[in-house]
N, C-alpha and C positions, 0 to 999 in steps of 0.2 A: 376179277383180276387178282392175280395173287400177291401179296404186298412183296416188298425188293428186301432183299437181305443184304446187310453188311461182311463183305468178306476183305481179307486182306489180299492187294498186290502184289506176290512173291516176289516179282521184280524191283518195285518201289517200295515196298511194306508200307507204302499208302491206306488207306481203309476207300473201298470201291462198295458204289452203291449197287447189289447185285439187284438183275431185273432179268425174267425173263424172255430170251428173244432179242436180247440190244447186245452188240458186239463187243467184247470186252474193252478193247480200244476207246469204243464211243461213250465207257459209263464215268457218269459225273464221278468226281474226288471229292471223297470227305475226309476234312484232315481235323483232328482234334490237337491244338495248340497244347503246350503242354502235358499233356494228355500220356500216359504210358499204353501201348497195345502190344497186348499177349496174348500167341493161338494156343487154343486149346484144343486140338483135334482128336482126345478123346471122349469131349462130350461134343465134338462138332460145332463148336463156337468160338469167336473172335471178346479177347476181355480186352475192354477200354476202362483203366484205372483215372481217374480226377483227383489230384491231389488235391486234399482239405485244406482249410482257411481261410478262402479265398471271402469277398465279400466287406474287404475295408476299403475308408476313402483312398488307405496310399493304392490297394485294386485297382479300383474307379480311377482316380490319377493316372493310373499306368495302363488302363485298359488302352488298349490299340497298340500302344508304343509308351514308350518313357513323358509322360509329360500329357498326352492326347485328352487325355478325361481329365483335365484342370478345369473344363469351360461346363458352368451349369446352365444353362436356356432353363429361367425362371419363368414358366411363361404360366400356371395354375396352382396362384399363389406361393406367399413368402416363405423362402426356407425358415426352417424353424429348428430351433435346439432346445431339447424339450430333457431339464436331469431330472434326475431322481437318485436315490441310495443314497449314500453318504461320504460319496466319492468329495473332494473339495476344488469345484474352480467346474465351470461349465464351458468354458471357450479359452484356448490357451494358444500361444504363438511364442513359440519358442527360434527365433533367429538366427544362424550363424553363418555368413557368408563372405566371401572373400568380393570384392571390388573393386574395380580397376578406376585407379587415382587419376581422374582428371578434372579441370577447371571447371566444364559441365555435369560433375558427376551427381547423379541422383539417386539416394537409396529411398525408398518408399515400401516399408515392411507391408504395413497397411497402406490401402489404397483406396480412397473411394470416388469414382468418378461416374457423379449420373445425371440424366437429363431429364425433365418429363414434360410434358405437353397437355396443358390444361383443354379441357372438350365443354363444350355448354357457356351457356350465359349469364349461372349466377354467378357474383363476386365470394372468393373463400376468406370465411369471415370465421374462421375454429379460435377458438379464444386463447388454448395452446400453442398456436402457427400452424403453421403450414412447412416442418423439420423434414429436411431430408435425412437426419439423423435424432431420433427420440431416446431417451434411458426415461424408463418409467422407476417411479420410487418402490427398491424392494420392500418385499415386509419380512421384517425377523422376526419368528414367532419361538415360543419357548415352547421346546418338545419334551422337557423334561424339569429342571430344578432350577432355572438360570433366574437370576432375578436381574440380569443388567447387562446388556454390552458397552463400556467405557469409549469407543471411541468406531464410526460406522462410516462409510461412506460410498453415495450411488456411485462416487467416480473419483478416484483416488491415483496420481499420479507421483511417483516417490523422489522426481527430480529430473535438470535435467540432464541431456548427456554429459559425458567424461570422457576423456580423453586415457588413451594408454598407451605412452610411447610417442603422444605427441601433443600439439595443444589448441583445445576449442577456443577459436576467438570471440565468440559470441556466442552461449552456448542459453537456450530458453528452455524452460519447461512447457510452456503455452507460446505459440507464435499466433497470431492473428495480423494476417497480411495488411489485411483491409478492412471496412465497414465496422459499423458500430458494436459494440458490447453490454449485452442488457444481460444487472441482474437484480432480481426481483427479491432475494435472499441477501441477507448479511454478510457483509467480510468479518469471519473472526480475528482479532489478532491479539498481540500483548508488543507492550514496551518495547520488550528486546526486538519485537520482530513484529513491527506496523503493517496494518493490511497493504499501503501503499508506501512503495520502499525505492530506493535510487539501485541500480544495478551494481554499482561500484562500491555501495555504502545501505546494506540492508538491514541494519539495526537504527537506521535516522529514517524520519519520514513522518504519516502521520495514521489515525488510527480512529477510528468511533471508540471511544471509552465509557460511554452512559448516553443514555435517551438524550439525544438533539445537542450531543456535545460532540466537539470534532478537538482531539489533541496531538499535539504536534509531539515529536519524538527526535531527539538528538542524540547518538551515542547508545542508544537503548535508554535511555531515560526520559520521561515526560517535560516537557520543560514549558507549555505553554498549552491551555486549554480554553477553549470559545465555545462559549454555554450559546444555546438559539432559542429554548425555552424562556424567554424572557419572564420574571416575576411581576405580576399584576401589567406588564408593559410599560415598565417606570424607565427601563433603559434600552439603548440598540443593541449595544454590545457587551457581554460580561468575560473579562480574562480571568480565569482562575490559577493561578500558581498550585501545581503541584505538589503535596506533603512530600516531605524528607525527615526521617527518621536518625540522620547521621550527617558527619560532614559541617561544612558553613558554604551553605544555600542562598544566595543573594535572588531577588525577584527578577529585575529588569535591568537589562546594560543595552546601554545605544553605544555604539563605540562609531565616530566621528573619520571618515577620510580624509586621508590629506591627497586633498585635489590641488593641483597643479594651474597654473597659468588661466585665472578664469576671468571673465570679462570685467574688463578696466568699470573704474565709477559704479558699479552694481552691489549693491549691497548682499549679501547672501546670509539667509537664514538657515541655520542647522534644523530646529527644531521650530515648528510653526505650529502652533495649536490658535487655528482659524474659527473665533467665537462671532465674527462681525453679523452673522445672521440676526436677524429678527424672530424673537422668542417670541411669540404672544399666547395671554390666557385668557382664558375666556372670563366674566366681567367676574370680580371679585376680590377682597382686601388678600397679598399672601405676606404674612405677618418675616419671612425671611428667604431671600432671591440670592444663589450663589452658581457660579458660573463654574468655577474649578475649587474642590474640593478636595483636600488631604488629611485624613483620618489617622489619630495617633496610634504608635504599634505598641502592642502589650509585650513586656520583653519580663522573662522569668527563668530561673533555673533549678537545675537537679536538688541543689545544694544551697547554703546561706552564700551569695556573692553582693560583691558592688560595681557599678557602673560609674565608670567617674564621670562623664558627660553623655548624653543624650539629645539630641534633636532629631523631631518629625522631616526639617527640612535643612539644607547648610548646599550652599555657596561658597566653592572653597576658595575661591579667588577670582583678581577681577582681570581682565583679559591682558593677556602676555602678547609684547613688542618682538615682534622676531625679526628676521634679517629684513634691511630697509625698510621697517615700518616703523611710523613715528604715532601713538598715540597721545592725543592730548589730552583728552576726559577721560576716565574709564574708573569703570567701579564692578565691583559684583554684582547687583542689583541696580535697576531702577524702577520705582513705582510712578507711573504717573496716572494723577489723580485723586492722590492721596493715601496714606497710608494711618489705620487705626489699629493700635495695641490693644485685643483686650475685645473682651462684649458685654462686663457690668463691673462695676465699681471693686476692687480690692482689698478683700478686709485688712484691717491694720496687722493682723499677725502673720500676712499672707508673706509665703517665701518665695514665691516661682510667680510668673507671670509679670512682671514689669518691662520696660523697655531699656533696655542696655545702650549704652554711648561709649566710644575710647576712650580712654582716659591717657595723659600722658605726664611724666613727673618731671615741672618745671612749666617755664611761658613759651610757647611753641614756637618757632621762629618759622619753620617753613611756611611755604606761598602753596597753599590746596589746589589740583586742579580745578578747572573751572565749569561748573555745570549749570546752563541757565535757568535763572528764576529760583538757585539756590544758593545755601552757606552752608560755611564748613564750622564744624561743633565739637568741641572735647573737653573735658573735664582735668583741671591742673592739677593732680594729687596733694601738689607740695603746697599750695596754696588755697585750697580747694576752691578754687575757682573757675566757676564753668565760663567758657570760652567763645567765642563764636568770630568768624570771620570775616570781614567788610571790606577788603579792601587793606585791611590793618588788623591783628588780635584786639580783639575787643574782652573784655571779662565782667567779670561783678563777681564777688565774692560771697558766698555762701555759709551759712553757721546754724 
């Protein structure tokens, strides 16, 4: 058989599969898309020019029609992107599209929506998971002089959207609809910008600052720190107060609500530090047992200064009558139980460490409030006569 020859149909300028013996009518059309055809009837031949290029994914995209080769049938193994050269960036998605603005609107640059169907009967136990999405750790190798990359990351997102022309109400870098969040790796952070932060206020919150310490952050600054390393296991909790280099730094403030209309006859405690538990040691003499303890503060300066007074602890008054309340007792303090100055005898040159009493100049005439199973004590300058109260100023005079 003699093979068919390609000629043009002077009527159509189609390209006609010639054969001989089949009626011209009858011969199949072969039409080259794109394709340029020029006769050349002095060497007796039909040229079909292909223009060059051809062979990219926007091709492939557009093969059949505008859009037709988008869909890949993954069916003998995972696509793959495989660089090389010195090109920078291996997968890039460049955006720009217009949307039409509605209450359902959804834009989804990236997409990824897949299903898969587990076959057989063992349970998958990969110690990595079982990811329908994995980033494996690149490796940076030095191809020439570098001795450091300052800052790297398998997955680096730079924020999140912005508004242009108009304004995101809630706008996230990371959304996680639902289900939990594992991670195995560290939160890095600093002061000004805690690993866990309030949306409205991202310089307060709190932060890992050292091994088994979690510190809290206000303003961008540290302001309270809880060690979990406990030392030898002597305490539950340790607050560390954070250095300050500037300023006047105070440690701890409870500041007090005024609550409103609270239940009649009930006494209310601001502040309750609840010791009633049962301490017990196991059998043995312990030569000193203290329940709350306050440690004096070392106070020193740049320079040669003076302090005119100092105390570890002060009480600055005893509780205030406000609208239709009548106080009858009230003091700053009360000890019940007994109260001891001191924990060894006094040398006679000593200056500091004694117990102090008012003193008033002249015979006191006022009536003390009344506290049971006490009296009321002051020192008369004018007569140096210490005082005490019974019912009537009592004294004895002192030399």
């Amino acid at each position: 058989m003699v093979a068919p020859n390609l000629i043009e149909n002077p009527a159509s300028g189609s390209i006609l599969i010639q054969d001989n013996g089949v009626d011209v009518a009858s011969r199949p059309i072969l039409n080259f898309i794109g394709a340029t055809v020029t006769d050349d009837p002095g060497n007796n031949r039909v040229n079909i020019t292909i223009p060059a290029g051809g062979g990219t994914l926007d091709d492939a995209y557009d093969f059949g029609g505008p859009g037709a080769g988008r869909t890949i049938l993954v069916d003998s193994g995972a696509v793959q992107l495989t660089g090389s050269g010195t090109t920078v960036g291996g997968f890039t998605v460049n955006g720009a599209r217009t949307i039409a603005s509605a209450a359902v609107a959804v834009w989804d640059e990236v997409l990824i929506d897949a299903n898969v169907s587990l076959s057989g009967v063992t349970n998958v136990t990969t110690a990595t998971g079982f990811n329908m999405v994995t980033f494996m750790a690149p490796v940076i190798t030095d191809a020439g002089t570098i001795t450091s990359v300052t800052n790297a990351a398998t997955l680096y997102i730079e924020g999140p959207p912005t508004g242009s022309g108009l304004t995101i109400t809630n706008a996230y870098a990371i959304w996680v609809d639902a289900g939990n969040i594992r991670c195995d790796g560290v939160f890095l952070a600093s002061a000004s910008s805690p690993a866990y932060s309030f949306e409205l206020d991202q310089d307060t919150g709190f932060r890992n600052a050292a091994a088994n310490e979690i510190t809290f952050v206000n303003g961008g600054l540290e302001t309270l720190r809880v060690a979990g390393a406990l030392p030898s296991n002597l305490v539950n909790y340790i607050f560390t107060q954070a250095v300050s280099s500037s300023g006047a730094r105070g440690g701890l403030l409870f500041t007090s609500s005024a609550n409103t209309n609270q239940t009649a006859g009930v006494e209310i405690v601001d502040i309750n530090w609840n010791l009633t538990a049962t301490l017990q040691h196991a059998t043995g003499a312990v030569a000193l047992q203290r329940s709350f303890l306050v440690q004096p503060r070392t106070y020193s300066f740049v320079g040669a200064s003076t302090i005119t007074a100092a105390y570890t602890v002060e009480v600055s008054g005893a509780p205030i009558a406000g609208t239709n309340a009548t106080i009858t007792s009230r003091a700053g303090m009360r000890v019940i139980g007994g109260l001891v100055v001191g924990s060894a005898a006094l040398l006679t040159t000593a200056v500091s460490g004694f117990l102090y009493i008012p003193t008033c100049a002249g015979t006191p005439t006022g009536v003390p409030e009344p506290h049971t199973g006490t009296v009321a004590m002051v020192f008369n300058t004018t007569g140096n006569i210490l005082q005490i109260y019974d019912g009537a100023w009592l004294g004895v005079a002192l030399a």
